[in-house]
C-alpha positions as a Markdown table, in Angstrom:
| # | Residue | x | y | z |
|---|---|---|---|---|
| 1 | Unk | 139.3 | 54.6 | -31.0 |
| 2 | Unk | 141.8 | 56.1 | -33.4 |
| 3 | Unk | 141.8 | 54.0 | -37.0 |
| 4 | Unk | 145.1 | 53.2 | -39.0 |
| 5 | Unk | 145.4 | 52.6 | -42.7 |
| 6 | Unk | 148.8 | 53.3 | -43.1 |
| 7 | Unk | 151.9 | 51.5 | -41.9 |
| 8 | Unk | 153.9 | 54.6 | -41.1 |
| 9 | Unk | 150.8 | 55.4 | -38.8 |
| 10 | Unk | 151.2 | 51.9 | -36.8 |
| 11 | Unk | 155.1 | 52.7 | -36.7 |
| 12 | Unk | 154.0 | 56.4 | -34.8 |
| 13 | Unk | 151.6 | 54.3 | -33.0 |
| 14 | Unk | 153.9 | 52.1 | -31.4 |
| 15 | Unk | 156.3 | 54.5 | -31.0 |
| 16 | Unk | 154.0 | 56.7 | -28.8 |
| 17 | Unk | 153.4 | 53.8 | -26.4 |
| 18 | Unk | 150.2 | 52.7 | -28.2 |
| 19 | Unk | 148.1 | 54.7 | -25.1 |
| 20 | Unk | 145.0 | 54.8 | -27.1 |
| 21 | Unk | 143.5 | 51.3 | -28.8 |
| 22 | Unk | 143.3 | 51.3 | -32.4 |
| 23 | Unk | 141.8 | 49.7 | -35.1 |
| 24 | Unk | 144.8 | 48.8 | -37.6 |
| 25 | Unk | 142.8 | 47.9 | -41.2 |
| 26 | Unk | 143.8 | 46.1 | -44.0 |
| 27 | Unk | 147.6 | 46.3 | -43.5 |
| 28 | Unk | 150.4 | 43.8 | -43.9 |
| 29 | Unk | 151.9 | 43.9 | -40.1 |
| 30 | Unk | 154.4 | 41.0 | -40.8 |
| 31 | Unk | 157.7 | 43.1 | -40.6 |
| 32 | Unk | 156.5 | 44.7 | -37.5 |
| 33 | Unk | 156.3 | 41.8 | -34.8 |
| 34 | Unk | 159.2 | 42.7 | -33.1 |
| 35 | Unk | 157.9 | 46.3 | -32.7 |
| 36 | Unk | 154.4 | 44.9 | -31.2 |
| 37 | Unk | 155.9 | 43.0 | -28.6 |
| 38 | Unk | 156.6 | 46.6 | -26.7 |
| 39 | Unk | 153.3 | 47.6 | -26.3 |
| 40 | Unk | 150.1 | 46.1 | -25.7 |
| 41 | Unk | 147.7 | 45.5 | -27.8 |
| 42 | Unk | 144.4 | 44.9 | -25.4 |
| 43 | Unk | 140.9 | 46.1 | -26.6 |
| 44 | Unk | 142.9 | 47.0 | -29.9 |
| 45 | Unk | 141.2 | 45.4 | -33.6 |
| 46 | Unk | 142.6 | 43.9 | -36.2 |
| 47 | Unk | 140.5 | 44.1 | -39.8 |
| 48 | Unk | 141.7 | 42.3 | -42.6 |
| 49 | Unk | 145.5 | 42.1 | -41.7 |
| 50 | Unk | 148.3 | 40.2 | -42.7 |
| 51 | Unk | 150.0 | 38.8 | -38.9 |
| 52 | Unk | 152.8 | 37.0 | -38.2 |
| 53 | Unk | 152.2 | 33.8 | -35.6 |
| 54 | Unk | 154.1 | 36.1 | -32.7 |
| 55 | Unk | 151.3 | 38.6 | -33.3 |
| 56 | Unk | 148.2 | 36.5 | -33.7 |
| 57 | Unk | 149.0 | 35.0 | -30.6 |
| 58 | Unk | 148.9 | 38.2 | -28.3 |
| 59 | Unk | 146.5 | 39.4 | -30.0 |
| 60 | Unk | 144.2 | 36.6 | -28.5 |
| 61 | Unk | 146.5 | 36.6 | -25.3 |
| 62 | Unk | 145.8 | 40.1 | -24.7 |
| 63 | Unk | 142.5 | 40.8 | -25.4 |
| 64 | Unk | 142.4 | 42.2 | -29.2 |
| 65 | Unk | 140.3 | 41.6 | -31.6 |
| 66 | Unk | 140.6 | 40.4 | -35.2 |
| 67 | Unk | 138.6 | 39.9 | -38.3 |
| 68 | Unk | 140.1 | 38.3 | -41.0 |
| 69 | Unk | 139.5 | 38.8 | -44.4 |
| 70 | Unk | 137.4 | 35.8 | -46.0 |
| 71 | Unk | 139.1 | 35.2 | -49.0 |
| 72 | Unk | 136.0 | 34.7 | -51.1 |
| 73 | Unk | 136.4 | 37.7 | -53.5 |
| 74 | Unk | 138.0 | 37.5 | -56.9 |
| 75 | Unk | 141.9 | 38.4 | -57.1 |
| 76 | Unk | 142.8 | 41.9 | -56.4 |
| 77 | Unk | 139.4 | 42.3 | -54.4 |
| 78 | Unk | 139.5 | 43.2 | -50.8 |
| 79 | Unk | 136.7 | 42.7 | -47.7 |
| 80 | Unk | 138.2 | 45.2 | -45.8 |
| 81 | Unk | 140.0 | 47.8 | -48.4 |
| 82 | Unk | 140.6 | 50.9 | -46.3 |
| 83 | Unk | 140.5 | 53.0 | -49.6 |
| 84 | Unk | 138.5 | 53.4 | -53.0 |
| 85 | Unk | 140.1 | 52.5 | -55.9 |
| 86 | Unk | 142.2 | 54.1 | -58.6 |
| 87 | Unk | 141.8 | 53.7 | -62.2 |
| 88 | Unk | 144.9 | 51.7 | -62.6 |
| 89 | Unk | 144.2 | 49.0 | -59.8 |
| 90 | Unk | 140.5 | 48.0 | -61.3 |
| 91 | Unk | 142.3 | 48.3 | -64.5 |
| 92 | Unk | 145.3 | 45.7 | -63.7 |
| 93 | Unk | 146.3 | 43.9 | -66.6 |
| 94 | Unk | 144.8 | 46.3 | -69.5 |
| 95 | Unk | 146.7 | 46.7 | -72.5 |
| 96 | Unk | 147.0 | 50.6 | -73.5 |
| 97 | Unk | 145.1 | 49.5 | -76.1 |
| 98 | Unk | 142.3 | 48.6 | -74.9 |
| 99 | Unk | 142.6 | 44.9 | -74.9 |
| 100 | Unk | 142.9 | 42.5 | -71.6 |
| 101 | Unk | 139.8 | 44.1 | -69.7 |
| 102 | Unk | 138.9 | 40.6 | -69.2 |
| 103 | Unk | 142.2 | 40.3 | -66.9 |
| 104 | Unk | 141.4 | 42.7 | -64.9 |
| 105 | Unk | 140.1 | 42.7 | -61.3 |
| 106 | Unk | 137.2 | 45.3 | -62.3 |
| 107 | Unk | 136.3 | 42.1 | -64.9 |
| 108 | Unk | 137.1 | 39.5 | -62.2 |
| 109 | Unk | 134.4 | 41.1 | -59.7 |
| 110 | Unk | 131.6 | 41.6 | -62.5 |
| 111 | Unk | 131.9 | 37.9 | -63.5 |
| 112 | Unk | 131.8 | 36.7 | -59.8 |
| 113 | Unk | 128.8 | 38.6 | -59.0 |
| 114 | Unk | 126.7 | 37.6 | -62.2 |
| 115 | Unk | 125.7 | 34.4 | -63.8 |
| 116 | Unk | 125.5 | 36.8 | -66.9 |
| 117 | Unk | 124.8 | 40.0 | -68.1 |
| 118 | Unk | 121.6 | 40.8 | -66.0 |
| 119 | Unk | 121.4 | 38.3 | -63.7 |
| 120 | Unk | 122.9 | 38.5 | -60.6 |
| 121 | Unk | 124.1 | 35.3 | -59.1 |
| 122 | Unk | 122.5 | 34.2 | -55.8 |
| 123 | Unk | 125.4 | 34.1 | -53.3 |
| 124 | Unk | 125.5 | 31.4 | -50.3 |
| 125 | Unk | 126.1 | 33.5 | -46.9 |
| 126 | Unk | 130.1 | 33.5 | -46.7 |
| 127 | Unk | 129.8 | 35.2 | -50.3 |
| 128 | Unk | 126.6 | 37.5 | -49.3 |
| 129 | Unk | 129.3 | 38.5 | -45.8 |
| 130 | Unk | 132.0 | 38.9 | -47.9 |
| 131 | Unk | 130.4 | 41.3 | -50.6 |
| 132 | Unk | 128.8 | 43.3 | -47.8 |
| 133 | Unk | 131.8 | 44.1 | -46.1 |
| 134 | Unk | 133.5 | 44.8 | -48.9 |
| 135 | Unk | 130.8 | 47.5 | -49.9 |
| 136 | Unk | 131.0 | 48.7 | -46.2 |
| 137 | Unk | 134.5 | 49.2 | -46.3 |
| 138 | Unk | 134.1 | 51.3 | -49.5 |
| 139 | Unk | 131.5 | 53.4 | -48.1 |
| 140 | Unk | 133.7 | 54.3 | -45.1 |
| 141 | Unk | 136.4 | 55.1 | -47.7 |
| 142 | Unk | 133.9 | 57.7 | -49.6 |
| 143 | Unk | 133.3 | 59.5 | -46.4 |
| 144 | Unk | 137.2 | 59.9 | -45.9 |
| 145 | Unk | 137.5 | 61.5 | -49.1 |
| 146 | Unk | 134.9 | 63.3 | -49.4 |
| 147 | Unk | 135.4 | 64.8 | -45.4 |
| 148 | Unk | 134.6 | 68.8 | -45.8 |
| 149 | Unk | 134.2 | 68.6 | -49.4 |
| 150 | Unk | 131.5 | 70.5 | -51.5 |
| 151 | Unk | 130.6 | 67.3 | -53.3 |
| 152 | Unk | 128.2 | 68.2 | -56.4 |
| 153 | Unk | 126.6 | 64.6 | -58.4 |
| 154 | Unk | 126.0 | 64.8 | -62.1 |
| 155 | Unk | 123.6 | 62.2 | -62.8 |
| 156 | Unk | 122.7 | 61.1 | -66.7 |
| 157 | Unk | 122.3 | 58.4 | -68.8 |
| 158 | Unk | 124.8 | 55.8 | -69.9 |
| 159 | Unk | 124.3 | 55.2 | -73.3 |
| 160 | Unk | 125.5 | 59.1 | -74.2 |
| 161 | Unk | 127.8 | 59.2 | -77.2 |
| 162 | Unk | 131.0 | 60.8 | -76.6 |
| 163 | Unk | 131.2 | 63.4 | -79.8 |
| 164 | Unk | 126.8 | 64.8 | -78.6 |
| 165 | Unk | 127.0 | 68.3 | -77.5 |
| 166 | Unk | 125.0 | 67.4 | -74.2 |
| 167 | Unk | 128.1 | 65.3 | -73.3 |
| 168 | Unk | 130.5 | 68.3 | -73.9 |
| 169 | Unk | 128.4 | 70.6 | -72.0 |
| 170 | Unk | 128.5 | 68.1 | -68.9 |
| 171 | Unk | 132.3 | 68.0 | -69.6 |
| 172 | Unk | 132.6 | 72.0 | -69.4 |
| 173 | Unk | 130.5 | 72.3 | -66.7 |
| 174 | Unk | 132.0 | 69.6 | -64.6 |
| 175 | Unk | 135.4 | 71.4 | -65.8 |
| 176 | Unk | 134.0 | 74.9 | -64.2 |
| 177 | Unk | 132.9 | 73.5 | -61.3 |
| 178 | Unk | 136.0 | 71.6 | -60.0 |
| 179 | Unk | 138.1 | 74.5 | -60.7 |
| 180 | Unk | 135.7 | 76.9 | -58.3 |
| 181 | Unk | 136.6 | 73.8 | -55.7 |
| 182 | Unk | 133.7 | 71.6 | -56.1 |
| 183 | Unk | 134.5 | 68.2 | -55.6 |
| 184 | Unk | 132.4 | 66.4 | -58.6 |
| 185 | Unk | 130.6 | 62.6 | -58.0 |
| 186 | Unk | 129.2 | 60.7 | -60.4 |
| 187 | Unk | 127.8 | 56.9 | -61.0 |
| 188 | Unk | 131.0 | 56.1 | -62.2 |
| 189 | Unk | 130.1 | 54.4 | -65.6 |
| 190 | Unk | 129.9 | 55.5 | -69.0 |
| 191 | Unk | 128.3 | 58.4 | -71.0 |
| 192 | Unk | 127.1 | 60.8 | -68.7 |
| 193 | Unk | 129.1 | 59.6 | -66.0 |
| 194 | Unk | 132.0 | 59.6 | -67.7 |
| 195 | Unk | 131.6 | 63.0 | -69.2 |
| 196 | Unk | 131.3 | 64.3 | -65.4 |
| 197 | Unk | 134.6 | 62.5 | -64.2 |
| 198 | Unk | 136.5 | 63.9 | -67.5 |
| 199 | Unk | 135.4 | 67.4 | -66.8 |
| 200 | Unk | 137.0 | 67.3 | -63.7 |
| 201 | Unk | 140.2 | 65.4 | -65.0 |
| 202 | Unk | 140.1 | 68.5 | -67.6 |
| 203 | Unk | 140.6 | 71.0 | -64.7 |
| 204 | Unk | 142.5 | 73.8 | -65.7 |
| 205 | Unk | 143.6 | 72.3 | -68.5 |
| 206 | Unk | 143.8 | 74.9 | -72.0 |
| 207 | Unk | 141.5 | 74.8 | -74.5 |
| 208 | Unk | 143.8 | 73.3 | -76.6 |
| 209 | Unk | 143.8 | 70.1 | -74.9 |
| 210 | Unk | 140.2 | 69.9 | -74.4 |
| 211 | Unk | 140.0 | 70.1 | -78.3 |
| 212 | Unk | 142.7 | 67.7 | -78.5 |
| 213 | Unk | 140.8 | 65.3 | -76.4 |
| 214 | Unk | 137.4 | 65.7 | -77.6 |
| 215 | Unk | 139.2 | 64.6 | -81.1 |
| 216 | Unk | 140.4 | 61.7 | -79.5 |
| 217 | Unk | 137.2 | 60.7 | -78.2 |
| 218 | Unk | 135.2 | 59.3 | -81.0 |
| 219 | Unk | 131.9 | 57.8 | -80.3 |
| 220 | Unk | 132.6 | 54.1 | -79.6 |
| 221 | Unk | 130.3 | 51.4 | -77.6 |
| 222 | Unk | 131.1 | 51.1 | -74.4 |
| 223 | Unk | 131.6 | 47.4 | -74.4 |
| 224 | Unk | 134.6 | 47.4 | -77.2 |
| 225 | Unk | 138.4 | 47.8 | -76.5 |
| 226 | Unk | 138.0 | 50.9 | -78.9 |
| 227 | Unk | 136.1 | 52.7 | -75.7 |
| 228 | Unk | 139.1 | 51.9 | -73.3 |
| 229 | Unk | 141.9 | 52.5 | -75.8 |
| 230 | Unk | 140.5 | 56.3 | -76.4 |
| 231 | Unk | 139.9 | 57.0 | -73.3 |
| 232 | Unk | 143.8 | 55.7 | -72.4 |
| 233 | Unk | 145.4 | 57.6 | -75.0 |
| 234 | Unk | 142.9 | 60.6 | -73.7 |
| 235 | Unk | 144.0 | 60.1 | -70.1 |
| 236 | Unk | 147.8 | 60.0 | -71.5 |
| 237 | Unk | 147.2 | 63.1 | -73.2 |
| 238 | Unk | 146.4 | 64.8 | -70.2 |
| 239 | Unk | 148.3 | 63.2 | -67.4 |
| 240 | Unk | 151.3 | 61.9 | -69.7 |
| 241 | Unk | 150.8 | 58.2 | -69.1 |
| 242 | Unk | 147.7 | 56.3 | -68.8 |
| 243 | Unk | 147.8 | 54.7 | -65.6 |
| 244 | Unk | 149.5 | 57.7 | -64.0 |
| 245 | Unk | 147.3 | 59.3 | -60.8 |
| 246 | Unk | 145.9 | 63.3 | -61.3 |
| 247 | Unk | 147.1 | 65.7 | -58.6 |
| 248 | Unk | 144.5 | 66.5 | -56.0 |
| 249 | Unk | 142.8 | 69.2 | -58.0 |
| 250 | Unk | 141.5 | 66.9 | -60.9 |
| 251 | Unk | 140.2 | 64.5 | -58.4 |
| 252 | Unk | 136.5 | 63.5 | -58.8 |
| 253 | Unk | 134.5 | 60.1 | -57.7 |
| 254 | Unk | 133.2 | 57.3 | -59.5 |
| 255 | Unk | 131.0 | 54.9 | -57.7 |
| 256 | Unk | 130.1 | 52.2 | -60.2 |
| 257 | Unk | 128.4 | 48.7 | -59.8 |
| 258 | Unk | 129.5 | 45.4 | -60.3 |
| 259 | Unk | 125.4 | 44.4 | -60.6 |
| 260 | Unk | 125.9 | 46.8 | -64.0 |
| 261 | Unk | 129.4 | 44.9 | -64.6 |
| 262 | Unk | 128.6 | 45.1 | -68.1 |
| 263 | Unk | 129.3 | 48.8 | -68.0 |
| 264 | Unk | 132.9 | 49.3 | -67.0 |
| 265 | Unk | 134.0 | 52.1 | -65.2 |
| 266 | Unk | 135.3 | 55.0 | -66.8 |
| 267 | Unk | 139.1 | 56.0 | -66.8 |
| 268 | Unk | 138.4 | 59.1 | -66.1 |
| 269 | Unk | 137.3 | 59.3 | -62.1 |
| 270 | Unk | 140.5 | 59.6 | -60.1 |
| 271 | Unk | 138.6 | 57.1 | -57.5 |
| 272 | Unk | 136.1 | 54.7 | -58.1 |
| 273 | Unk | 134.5 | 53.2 | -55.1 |
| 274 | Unk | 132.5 | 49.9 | -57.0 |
| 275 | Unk | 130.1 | 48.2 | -55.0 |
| 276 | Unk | 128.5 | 45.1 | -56.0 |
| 277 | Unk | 125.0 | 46.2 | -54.4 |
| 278 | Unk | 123.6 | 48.9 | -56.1 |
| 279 | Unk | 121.1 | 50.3 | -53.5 |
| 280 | Unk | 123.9 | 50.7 | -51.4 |
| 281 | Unk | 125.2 | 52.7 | -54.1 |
| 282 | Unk | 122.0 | 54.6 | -55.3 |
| 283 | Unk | 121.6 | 55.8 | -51.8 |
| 284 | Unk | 125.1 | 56.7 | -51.6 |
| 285 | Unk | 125.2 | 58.7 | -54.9 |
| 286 | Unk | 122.5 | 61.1 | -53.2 |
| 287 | Unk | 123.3 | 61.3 | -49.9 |
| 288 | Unk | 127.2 | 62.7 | -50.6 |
| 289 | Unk | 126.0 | 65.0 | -52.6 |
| 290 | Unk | 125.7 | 67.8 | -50.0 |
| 291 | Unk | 126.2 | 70.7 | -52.4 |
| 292 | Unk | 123.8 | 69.6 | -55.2 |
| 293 | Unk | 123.2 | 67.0 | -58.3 |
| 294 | Unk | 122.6 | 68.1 | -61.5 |
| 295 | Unk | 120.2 | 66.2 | -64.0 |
| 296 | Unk | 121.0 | 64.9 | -67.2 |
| 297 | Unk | 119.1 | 63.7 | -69.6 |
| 298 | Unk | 118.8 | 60.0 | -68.3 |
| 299 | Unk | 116.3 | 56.8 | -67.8 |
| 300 | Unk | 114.9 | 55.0 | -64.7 |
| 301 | Unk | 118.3 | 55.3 | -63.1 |
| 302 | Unk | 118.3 | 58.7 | -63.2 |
| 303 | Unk | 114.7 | 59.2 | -62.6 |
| 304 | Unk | 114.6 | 57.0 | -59.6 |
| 305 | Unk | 118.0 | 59.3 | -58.2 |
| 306 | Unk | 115.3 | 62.6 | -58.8 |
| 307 | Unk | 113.0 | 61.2 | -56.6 |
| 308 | Unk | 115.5 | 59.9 | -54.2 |
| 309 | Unk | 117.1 | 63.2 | -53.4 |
| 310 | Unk | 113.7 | 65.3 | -53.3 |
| 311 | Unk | 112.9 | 62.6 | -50.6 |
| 312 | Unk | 115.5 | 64.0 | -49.1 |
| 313 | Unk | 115.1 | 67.8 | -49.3 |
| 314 | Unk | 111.5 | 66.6 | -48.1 |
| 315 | Unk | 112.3 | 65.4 | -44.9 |
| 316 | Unk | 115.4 | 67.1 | -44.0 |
| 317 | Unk | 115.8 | 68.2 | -40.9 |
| 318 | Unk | 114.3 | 71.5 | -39.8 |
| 319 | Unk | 117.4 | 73.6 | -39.2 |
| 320 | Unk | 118.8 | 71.8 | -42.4 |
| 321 | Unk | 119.1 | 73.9 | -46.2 |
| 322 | Unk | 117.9 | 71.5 | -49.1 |
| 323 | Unk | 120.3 | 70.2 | -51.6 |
| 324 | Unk | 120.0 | 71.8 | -55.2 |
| 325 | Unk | 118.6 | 70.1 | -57.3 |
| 326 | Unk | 119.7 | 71.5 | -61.1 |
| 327 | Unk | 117.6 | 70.3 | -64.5 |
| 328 | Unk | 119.6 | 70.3 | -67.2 |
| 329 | Unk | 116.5 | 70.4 | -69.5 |
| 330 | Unk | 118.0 | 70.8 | -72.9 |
| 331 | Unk | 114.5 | 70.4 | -75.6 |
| 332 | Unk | 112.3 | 70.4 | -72.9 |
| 333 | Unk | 113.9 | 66.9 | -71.6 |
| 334 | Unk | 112.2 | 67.5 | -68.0 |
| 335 | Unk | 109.4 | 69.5 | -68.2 |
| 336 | Unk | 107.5 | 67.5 | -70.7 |
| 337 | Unk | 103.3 | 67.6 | -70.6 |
| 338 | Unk | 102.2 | 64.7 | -68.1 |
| 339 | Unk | 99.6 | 64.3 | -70.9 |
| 340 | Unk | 102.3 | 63.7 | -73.7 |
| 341 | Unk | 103.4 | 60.0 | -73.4 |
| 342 | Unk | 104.9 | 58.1 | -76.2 |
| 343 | Unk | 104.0 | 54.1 | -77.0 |
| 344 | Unk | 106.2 | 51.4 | -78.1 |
| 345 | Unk | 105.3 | 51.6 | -81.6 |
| 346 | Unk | 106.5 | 55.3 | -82.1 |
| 347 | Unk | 109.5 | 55.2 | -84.3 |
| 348 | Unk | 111.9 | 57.3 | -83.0 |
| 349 | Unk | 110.3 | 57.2 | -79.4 |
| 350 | Unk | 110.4 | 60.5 | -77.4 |
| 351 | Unk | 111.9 | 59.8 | -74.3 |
| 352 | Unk | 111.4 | 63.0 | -72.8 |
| 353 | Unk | 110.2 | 62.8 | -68.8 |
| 354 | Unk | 107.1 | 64.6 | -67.6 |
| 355 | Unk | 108.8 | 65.0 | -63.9 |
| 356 | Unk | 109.1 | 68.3 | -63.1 |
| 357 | Unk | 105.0 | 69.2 | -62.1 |
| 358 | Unk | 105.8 | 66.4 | -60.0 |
| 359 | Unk | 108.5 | 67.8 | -58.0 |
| 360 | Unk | 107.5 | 71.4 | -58.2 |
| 361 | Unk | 104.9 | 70.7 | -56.1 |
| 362 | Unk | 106.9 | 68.5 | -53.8 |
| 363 | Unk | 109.7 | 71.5 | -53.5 |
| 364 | Unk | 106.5 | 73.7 | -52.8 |
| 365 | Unk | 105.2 | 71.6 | -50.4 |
| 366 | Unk | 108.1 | 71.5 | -48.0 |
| 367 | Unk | 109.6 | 74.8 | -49.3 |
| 368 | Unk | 112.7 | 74.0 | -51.1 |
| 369 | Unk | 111.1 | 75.4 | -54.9 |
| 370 | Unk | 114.3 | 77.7 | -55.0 |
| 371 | Unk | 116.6 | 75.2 | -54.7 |
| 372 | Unk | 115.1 | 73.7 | -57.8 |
| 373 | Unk | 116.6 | 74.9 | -61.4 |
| 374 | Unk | 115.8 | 74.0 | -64.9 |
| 375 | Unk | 118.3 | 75.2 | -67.6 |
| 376 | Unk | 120.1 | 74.7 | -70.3 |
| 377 | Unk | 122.6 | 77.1 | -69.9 |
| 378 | Unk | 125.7 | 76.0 | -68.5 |
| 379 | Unk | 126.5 | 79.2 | -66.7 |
| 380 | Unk | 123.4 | 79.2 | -64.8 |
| 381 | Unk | 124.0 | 76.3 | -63.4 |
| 382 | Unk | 127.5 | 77.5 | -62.0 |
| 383 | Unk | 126.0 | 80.3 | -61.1 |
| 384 | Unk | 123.2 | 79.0 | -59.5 |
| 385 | Unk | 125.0 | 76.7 | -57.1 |
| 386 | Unk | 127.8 | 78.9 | -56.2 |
| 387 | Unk | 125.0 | 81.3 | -54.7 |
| 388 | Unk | 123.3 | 78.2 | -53.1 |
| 389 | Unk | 126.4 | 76.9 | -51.8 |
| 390 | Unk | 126.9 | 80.5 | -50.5 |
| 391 | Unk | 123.7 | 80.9 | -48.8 |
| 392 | Unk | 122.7 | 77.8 | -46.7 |
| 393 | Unk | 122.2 | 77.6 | -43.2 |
| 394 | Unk | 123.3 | 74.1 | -42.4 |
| 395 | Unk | 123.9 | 71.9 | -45.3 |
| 396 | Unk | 122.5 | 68.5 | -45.7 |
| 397 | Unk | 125.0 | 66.2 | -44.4 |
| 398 | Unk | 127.1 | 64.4 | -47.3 |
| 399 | Unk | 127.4 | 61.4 | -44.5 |
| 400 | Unk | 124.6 | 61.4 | -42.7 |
| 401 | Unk | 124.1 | 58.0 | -43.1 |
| 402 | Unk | 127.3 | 56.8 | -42.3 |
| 403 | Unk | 127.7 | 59.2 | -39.2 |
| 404 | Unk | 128.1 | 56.7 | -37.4 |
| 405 | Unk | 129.5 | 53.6 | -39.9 |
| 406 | Unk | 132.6 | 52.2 | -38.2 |
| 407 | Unk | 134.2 | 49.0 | -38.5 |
| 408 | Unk | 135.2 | 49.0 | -34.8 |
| 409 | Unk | 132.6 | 49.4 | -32.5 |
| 410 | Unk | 130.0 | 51.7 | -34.2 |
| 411 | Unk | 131.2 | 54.8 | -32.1 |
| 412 | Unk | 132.6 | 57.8 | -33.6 |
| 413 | Unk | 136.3 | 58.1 | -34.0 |
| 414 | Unk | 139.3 | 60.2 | -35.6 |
| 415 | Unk | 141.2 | 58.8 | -38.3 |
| 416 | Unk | 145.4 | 58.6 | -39.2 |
């Protein structure tokens, strides 16, 4: 079944007889009435579209199908979006200085899905339908996007300040890697996250600018209009407005989570596909990554997206390479002693992770111990996954689990 996002699609569609039936998502088909009463329409589906009476009426006449959209998320929130979102849509109603994000439809969503900050609010059923499409909808979006991509995660912890040089290093690298044509993925938040997204945003750009930036940048919390205001005037400094979109080449992915709505996301992504359930979007961060994730220095989140992927490499399919797996292990952050563990009363504690004996012997077990690396050299890790990149047989599929995700029918299908 071929699937339409765009009205100039459904305009070739009808103009070619409509021989094949389609799926037509998220559109507003009121205009085209006229043009729908040439064709027919049987076996066709509606998602989440805007239809004159005309329409709806053979629609059910003929045989289509439609799902409407329910109406139950917050303004500027959509069931069954046919794309991820751009900075400036979740952003709606932000002041360039910072000021309003509690306008905003990235606010609006956070605020429906929590009683407060850390408690999720229980949803009747309508609600629970409405938020699962909607993350449904988004994960078909990432797989559009990302389609034959080299998709490499950075994963690391949110509370990084801007001016550390473990945050510049992640810029740099991220940088370096979108420029050799990686396509760059990250949780979508702050920190870490958004270190990765503003490496790629700082593709090809001088090293003029990135000084000019990392000025800019001064360490605020997350939480304050001061955050959003640098990271505008940043984003204006490289794109010439705030709210403008990067060319294709700067693109990267942020896939934030309302359940963390506390954390916004960061301006720097070019996409951001928020979810409000974060499983689906742990699993997600992983599983796209088919060229490999690098580790930051990070905390449960992180750790629990280590063990995730090397669950991965440790079942993959026979005739499938693993998927790097890079330490970024600056002071030993990895590859502490299993023996070394610090208590609540130490003052500063030592958050260093003993992981890595851990998955050593996992990569040894099911053979993937080259695909592991544990630096703190940012050229390595270039390095390292340009030649792994290079030299796998059959990469781990970035969709795999959505190989067969459509809205339709559940069948395989080429898109418009």
């Amino acid at each position: 079944m071929l699937n339409i996002t765009t009205i100039q699609a459904v305009k070739e569609w009808i103009g070619r007889g409509a021989l094949e039936p389609a799926t037509i998502i998220a559109l507003d088909l009121t205009p085209l009435t006229v043009d729908f009463k040439k064709i027919s329409v049987t076996d066709s589906l509606f998602i989440g579209c805007e239809t004159e009476r005309d329409l709806s009426l053979q629609i059910a006449e003929q045989g289509g199908r439609r799902l409407d959209d329910t109406k139950l998320l917050p303004k500027g929130l959509s069931a069954f979006r046919s794309s991820t979102y751009m900075v400036s849509e979740l952003y709606a109603g932000m002041a360039v200085d910072g000021s309003g994000w509690e306008m905003t439809p990235d606010y609006g969503g956070y605020r429906w899905f929590n009683v407060e900050r850390g408690k999720p609010r229980v949803l009747d059923l309508a609600q629970m339908v409405a938020a699962r499409l909607h993350d449904s909808s988004q994960e078909r979006a990432v797989r559009e996007l990302l389609q034959d991509r080299k998709v490499v995660a950075v994963m690391g912890g949110h509370d990084f300040q801007r001016q550390t040089d473990t945050y510049w290093d992640c810029v740099l690298i991220a940088k370096a890697l979108t420029e050799e044509r990686f396509f760059v993925l990250s949780g979508g938040g702050p920190g870490l996250m958004e270190a990765a997204n503003l490496g790629a945003l700082l593709a090809t750009s001088t090293k003029d600018t990135v000084s000019a930036v990392r000025t800019l940048l001064t360490d605020q919390g997350f939480e304050t209009s001061e955050w959003r205001k640098t990271a505008a005037a940043a984003r204006a400094l490289i794109l010439g407005s705030w709210n403008a979109e990067p060319e294709e080449a700067r693109w990267s992915l942020g896939v934030p989570t309302w359940l963390y709505g506390h954390e916004p996301p960061n301006l720097f992504a070019s996409h951001h596909a928020k979810m409000f359930y974060n499983s689906l979007r742990e699993d997600g961060l992983v599983t796209w990554a088919n060229a490999g994730i690098i580790y930051f220095e990070g905390n449960a989140g992180t750790v629990q997206e280590v063990f995730q992927d090397a669950t991965q490499n440790y079942y993959r399919a026979k005739d499938q390479s693993p998927s790097p797996m890079v330490f970024y292990s600056a002071n030993q952050y990895w590859n502490r002693s299993c023996d070394d563990i610090s208590w609540p009363t130490d003052d500063p504690m030592d958050k260093r992770k003993p992981l890595l004996p851990l998955i050593k012997q996992l990569a040894m077990e099911k053979n993937f111990a080259s695909s592991v690396l544990v630096t703190n050299s940012p050229l390595r890790v270039l390095s390292f996954l340009e030649r792994e990149n290079r030299e796998v047989s059959q990469p781990r599929a970035a969709d795999f689990k959505l190989g067969n995700l459509e809205l339709a029918d559940l069948v395989p299908s080429r898109d418009v």
